[in-house]
FIMIVEX-138468 format. One record per atom (N, C-alpha, C, O): x, y, z. Coordinates in steps of 0.1 Angstrom, whole numbers, plus 5000, padded with zeros to 4 digits. Each point is the difference from the previous one (the first is absolute). Example, Ala and Ser with C-alpha at 12.3 -4.5 7.8 and 13.67 -1.06 7.14 Angstrom:
513249435078 499150125000 500950125000 501050005007 498650114986 500950115000 499250115008 500550115001 
% end
This chain:
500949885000 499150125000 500950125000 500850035009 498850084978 501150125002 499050085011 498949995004 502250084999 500150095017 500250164991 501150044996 497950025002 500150184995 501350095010 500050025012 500650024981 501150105010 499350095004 498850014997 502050065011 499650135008 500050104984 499050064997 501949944997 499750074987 498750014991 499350094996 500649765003 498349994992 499250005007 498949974996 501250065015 498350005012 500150164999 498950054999 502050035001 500150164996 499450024995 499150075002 501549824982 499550074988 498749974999 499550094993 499749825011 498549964999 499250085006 498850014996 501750065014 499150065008 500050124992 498950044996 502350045000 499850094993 499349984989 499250094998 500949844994 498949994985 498949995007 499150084995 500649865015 498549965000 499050155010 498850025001 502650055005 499450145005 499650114987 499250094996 501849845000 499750144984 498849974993 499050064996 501449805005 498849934986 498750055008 499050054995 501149925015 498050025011 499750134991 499150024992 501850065012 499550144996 500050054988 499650125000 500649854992 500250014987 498949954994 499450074992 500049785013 498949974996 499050025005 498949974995 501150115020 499150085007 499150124992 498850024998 502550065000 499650154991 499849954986 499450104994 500749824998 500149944990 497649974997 499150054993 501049875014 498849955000 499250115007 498950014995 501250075016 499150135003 500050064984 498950004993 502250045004 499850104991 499349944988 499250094996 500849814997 499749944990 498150015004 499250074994 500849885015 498449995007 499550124995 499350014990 501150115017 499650134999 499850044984 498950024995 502149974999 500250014984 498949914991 499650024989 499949865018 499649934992 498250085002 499350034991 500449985026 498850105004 499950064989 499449954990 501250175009 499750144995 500249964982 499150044993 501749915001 500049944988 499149934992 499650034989 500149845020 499549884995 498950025000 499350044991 499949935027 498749975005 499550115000 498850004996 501450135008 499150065004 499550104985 499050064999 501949934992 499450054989 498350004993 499250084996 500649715007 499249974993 500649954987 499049964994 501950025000 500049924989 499749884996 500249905008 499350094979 499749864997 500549905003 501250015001 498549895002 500449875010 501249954992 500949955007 499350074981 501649944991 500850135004 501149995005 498250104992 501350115009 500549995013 501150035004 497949915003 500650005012 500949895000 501150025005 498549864991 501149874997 501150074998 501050025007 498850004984 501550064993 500850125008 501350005001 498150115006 500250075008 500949905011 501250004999 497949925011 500849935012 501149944993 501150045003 498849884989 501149874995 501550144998 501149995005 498350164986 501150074996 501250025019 501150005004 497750044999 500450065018 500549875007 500750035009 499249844989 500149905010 501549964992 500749945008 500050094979 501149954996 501150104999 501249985001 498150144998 500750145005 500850025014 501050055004 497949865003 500550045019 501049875001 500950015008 499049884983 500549895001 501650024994 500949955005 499250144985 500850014996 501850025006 501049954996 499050135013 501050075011 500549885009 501149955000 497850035007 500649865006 500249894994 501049935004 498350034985 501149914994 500950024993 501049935000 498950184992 501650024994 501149985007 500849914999 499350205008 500950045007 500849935011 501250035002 498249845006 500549925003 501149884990 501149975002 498150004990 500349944988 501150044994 500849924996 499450215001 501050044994 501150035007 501050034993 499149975022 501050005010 500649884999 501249995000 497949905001 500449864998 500849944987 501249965000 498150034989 500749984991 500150074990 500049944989 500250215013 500550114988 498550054994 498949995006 501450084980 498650044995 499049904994 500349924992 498550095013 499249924996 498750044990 498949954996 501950175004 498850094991 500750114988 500850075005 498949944981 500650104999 500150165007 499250055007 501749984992 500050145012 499250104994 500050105007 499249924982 498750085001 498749975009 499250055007 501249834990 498649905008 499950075011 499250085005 502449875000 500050035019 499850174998 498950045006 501850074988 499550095001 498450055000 499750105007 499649864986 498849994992 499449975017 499350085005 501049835001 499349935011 500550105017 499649975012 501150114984 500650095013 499550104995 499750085009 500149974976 499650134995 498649975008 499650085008 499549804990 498750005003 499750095016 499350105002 501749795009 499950055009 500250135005 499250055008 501850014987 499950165000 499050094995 499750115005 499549804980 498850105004 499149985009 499450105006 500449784995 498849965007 500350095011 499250095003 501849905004 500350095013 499450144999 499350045009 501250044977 499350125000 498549995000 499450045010 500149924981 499049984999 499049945010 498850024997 501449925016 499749985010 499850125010 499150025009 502150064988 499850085010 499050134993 500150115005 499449874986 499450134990 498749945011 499350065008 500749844988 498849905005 499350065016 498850025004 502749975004 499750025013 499550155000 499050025007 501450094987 500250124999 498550044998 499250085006 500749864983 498249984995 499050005012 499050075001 501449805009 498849945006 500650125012 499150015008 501650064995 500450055013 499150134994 499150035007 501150054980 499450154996 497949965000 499050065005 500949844988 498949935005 499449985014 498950055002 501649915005 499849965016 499850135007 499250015009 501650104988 499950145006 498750044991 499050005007 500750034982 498950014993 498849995006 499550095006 499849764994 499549995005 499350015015 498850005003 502650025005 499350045013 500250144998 500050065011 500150024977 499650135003 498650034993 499550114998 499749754997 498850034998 500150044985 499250094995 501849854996 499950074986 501549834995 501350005000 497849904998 500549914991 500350044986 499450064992 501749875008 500649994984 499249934990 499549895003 500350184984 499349914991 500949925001 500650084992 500149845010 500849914991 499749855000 500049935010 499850044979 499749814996 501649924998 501050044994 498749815013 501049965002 501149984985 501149955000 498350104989 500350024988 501150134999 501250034998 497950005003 500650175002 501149995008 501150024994 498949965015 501449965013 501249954994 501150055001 498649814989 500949974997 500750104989 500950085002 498449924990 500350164990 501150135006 500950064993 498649955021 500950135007 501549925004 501150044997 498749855010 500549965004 500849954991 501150054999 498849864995 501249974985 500750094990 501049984993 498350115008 500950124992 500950095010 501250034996 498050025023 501450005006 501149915006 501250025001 498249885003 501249915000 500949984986 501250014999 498049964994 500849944989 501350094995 501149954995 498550215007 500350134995 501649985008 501149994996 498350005018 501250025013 501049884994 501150024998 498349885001 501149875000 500850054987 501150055002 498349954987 500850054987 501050095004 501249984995 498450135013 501350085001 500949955013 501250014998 498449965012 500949915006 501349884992 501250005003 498349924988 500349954988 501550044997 501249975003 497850154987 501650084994 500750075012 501250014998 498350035012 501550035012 500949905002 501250005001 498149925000 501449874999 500849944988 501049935000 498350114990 500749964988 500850084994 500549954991 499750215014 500650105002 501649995005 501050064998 498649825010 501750005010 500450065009 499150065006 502049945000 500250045009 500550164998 500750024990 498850095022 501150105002 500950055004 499849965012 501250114989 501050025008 500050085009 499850124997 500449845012 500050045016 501250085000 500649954991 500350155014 501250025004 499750065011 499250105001 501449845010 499850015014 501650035006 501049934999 498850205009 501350005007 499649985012 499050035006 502449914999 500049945015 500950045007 501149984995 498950115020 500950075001 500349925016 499249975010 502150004989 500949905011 500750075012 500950074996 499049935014 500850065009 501649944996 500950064995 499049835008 501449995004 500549954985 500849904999 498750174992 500749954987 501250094997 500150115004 501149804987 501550025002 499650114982 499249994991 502150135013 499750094988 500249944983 499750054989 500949825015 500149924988 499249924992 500149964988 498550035023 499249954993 499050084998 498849964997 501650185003 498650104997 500249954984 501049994993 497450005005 499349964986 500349844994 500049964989 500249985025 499749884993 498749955000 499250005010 500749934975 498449964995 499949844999 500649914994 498250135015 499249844999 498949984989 499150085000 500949834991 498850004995 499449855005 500449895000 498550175003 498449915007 499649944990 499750094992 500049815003 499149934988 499149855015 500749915006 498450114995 499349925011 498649934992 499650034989 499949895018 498849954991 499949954986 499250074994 501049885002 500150024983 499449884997 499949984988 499449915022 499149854996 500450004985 499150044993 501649935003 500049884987 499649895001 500349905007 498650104981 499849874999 498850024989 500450084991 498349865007 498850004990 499550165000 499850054989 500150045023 499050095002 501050134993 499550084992 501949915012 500850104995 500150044984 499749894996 500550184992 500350004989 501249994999 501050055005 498849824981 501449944995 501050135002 499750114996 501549875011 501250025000 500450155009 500950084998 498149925012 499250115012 501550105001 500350124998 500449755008 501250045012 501250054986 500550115001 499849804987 501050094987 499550164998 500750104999 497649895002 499550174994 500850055012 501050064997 498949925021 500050135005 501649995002 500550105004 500349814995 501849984998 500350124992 500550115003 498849854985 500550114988 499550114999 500550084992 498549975017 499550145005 500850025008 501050064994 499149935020 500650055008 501649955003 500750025010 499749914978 501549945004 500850084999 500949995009 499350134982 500850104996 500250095014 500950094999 498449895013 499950125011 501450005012 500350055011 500449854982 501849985009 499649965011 500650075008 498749854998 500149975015 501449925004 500549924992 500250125020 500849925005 499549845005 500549904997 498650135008 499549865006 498449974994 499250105000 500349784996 498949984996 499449885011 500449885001 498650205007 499349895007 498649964995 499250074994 500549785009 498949934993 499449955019 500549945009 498450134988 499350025018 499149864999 499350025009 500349854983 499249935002 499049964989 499850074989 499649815015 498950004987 500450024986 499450044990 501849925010 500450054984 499549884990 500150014987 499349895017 499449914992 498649925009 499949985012 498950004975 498449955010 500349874995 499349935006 501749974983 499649865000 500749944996 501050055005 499549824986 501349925002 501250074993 499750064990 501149945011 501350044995 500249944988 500550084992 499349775004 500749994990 499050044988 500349984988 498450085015 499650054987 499950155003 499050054994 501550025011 500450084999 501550104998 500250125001 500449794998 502150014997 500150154994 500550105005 499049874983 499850114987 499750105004 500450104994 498649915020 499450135004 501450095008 500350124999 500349805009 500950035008 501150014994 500850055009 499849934981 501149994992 500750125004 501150025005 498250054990 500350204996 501250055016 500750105003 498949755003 500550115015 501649925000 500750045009 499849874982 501649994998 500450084999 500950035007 498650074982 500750094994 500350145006 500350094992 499449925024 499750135004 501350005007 500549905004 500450254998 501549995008 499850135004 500550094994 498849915016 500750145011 501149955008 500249895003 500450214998 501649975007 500049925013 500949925003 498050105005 499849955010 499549885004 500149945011 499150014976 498949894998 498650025001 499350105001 500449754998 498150004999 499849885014 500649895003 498650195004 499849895008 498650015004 499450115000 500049735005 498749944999 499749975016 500949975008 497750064996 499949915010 498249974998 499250064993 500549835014 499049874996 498750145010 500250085009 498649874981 498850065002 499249905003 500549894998 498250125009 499249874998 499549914989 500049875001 499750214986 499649954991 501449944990 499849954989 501450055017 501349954999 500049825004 500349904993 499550105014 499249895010 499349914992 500449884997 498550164998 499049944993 500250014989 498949994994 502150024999 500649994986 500649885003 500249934989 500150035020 501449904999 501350055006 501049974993 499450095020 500750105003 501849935000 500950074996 499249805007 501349934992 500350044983 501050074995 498249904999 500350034983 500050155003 500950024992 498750095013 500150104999 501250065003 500850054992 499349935020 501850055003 501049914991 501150064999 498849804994 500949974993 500350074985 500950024993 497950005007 500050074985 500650175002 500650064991 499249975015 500250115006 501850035000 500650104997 499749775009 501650025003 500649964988 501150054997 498349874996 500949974984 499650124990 500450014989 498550115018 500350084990 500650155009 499850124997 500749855010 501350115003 499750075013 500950075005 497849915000 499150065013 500549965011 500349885003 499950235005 500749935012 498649985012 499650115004 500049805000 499149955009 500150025018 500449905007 499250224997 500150005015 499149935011 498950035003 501849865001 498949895006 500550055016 500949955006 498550144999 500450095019 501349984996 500649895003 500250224990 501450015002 500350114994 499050064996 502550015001 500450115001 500949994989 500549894996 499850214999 501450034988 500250185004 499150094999 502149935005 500650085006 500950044983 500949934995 498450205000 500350064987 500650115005 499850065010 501049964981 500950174994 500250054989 500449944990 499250215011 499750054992 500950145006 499850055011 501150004979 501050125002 500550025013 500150105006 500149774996 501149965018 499149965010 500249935010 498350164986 499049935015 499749884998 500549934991 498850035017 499749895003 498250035006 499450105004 500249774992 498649995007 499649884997 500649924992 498450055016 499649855002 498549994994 499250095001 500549764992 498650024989 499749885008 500649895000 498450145007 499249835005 499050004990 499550094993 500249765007 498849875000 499649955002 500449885000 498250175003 499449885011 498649884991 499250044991 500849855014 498849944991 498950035004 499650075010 499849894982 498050025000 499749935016 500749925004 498150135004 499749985012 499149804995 500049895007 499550134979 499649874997 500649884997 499449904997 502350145002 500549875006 500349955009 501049915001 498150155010 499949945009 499549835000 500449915008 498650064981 499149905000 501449944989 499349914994 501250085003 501449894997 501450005004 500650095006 499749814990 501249925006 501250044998 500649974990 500250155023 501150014995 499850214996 501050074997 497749995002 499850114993 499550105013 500049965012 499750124985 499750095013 500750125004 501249975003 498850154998 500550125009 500649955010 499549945009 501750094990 501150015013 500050185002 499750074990 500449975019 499950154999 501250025007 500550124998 500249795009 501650035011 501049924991 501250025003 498549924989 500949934990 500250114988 501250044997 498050004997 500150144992 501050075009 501249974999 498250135012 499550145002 500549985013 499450095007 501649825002 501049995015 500850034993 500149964989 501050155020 501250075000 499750114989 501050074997 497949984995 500350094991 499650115008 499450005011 501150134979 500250115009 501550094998 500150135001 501049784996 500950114999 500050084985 500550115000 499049844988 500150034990 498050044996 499049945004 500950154990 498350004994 499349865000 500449904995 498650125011 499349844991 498450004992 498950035004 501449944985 498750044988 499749825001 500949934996 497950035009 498949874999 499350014994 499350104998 500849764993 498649934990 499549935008 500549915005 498150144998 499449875005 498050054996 499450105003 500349794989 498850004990 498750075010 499350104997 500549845012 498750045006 500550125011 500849985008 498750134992 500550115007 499550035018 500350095008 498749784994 499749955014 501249965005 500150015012 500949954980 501349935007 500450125010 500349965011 499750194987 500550125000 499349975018 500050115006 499849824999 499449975012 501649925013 500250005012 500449954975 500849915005 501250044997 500849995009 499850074977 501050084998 500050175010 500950065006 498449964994 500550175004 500849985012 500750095003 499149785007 500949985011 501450025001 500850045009 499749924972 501549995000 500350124993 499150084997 502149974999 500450114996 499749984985 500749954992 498250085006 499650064981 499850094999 499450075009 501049974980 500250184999 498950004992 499150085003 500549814980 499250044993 499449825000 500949915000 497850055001 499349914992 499349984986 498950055000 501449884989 499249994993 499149914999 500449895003 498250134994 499049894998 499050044989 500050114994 499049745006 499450004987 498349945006 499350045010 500549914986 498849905003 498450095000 498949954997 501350115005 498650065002 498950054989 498850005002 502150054983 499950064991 499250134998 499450044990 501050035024 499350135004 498549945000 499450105000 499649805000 498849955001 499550014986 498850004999 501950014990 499949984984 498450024999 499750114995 499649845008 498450044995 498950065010 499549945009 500350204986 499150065014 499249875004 500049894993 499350145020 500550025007 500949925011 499949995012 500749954980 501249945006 501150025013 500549955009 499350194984 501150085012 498950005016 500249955011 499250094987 498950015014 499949875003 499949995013 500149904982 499349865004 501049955009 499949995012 501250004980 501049945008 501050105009 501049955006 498850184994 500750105010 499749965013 500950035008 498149914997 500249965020 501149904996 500749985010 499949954979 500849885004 501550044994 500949935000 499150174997 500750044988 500850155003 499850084991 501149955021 500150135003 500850124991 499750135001 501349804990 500550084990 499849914988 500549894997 498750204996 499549974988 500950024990 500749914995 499350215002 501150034990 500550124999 499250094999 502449945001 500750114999 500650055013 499449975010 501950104993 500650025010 500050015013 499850125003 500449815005 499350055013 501350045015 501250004997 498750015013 501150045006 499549885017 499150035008 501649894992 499749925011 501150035011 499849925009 501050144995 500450075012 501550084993 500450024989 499950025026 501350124992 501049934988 500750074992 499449775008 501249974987 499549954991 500250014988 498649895019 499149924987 498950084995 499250075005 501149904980 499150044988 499149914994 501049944995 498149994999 499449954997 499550044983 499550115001 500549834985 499750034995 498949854989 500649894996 498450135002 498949894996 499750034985 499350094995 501349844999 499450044984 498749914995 499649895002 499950214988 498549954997 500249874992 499049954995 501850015003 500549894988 500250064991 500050124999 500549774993 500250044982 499449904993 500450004988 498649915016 499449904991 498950055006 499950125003 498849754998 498550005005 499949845004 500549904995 498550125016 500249885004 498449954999 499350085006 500149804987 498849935004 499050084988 499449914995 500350215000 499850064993 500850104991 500950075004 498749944984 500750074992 499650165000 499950044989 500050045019 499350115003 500950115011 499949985012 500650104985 500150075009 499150175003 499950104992 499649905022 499050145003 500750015016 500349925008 499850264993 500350064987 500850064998 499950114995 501449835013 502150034996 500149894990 499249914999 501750104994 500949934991 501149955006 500650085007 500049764992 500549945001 501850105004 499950124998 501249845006 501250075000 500949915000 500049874999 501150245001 501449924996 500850135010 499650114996 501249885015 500350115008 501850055000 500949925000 499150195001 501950014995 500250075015 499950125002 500449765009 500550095010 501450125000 501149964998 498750105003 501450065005 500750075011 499450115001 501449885007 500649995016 500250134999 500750024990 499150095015 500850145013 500049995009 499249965008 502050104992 499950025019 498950115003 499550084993 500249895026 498850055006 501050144999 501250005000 497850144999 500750135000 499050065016 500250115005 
% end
């Protein structure tokens, strides 16, 4: 009889917490949509057939894909899968036109002056603003990312490293949802901007590595003087997070698993931690060390990758001057940012966590679960260091 490791009892519990909820909100929403669409219109009994069956393979779609294609690569052409994530993004708008409706309605009424409106009609308002909102959500993400240039100003930074540049590329899920060859467009956009150091904050791939090689290619070819270095996201994890760091290291990326590279740059010196994703916790051998990084630093600057910016709970104890993180994607689709803000304390962009630590959270540079961004645009961030005046 096999005996499950402490690793796969992790990993089960995590799939099966995600998965609950996923098919929680999955099936509410579908219900609701199928309400206001299907049944309450009144259409003819073959419309309605056809109606449910469209909505019952629609909602079906996400959860099965997407597991499936974690498992054994694509299983759909990648319009399909887009076609089937574009769905959910409208439906989302379009739901909430929905809610908007019954909430301007609901006040109506109890002020004694109902809305004409027939559940016909409803759909009508409601499909042209959602539909309207999702479309241009749409093209904000197919737009790309923008450039952020953020200065960060260091106390105890050495006069040698005034203007050294980090460039941030964070989020970038490759895989079916992304457009062929995502991560070459924004290389070749923003490669020309000289960073000394290029950090990759997490998430830089949503599914297996070996069909996606070609996507990642582009990043051999990158040589800031200082290097490119990587550290693991959650959705790192659920790619396959072994094939990821291997592939990673045969293409020239140097991989910070809680440890340190003590760089110089015009005689100074300063120290670049990495810390892993808090979600490998749930495997064998993976996990945040935060005193294995980030014990004894202190005499030289210290600039931290570490993906989820909650970490900033556990890091600010040790001497970091600046944090980078990613994960959040500034809340990519209203109202995203409000939903998850009680859980979520720095969302996105600079923040100051006591007199040395800095904290800075980028919106991403991909899209994650939908192709849609409302209503920032994706980024790509060019830190650069001054001293505090």
């Amino acid at each position: 009889m096999n005996v499950l490791s402490r690793s796969e009892i992790n990993k089960l519990k995590l799939i099966a917490a995600w998965g609950s909820l996923i098919v929680a909100v999955g099936v509410t929403t579908h219900f609701y949509l199928w309400k206001r669409l299907v049944s309450d219109p009144g259409w003819p009994a073959e419309w309605q057939t056809a109606g449910s069956a469209a909505i019952i393979a629609l909602g079906l779609g996400f959860p099965v894909v997407y597991p499936l294609t974690l498992k054994f690569g694509p299983v759909a052409p990648r319009v399909v899968v887009q076609g089937i994530y574009g769905w959910l993004g409208a439906g989302y708008f379009v739901l909430l036109a929905f809610l908007a409706l019954d909430l301007i309605g609901a006040f109506a009424e109890a002020a004694g002056a109902p809305l004409p409106l027939t559940a016909r009609i409803r759909i009508a308002v409601a499909g042209l603003a959602g539909g309207s909102v999702a479309l241009y959500a749409f093209l904000q993400a197919r737009r790309g990312p923008v450039l952020e240039r953020v200065v960060v100003r260091l106390a105890n930074l050495p006069a040698a490293l005034t203007g050294l540049r980090i460039l941030q590329i964070s989020d970038v899920h490759i895989g079916a949802l992304a457009p062929v060859g995502y991560l070459a467009q924004v290389l070749d956009r923003y490669g020309t901007l000289s960073p000394h150091v290029i950090a990759l904050t997490g998430d830089l791939i949503e599914e297996r590595v070996a069909n996606y090689r070609h996507e990642l290619a582009p990043l051999a070819k990158l040589n800031p003087p200082l290097g490119v270095y990587f550290i693991t996201g959650n959705h790192d994890y659920y790619a396959g997070v072994s094939n990821v760091i291997a592939e990673l290291d045969r293409l020239g990326v140097t991989v910070l698993r809680n440890e340190r590279k003590r760089l110089t740059w015009g005689g100074a010196q300063f120290d670049l931690c990495g810390v892993d994703d808090p979600t490998g916790d749930a495997y064998e051998g993976h996990g945040p060390d935060y005193e294995k990084a980030l014990g004894g630093c202190g005499e030289f600057p210290v600039i931290l990758l570490a993906h989820d910016p909650r970490s900033i709970r556990h890091t600010a104890r040790y001497a970091v001057d600046l944090q980078l993180s990613g994960h959040t994607h500034g809340g990519q689709l209203w109202p995203g940012k409000y939903v998850i803000g009680p859980f979520m304390k720095y969302m996105s962009g600079l923040y100051s966590i006591s007199d040395r630590t800095q904290l800075y959270v980028s919106r991403g540079t991909g899209t994650i679960g939908l192709p849609m961004r409302l209503p920032g645009r994706s980024e790509v961030t060019l830190i650069e260091l001054q001293p505090k005046t």
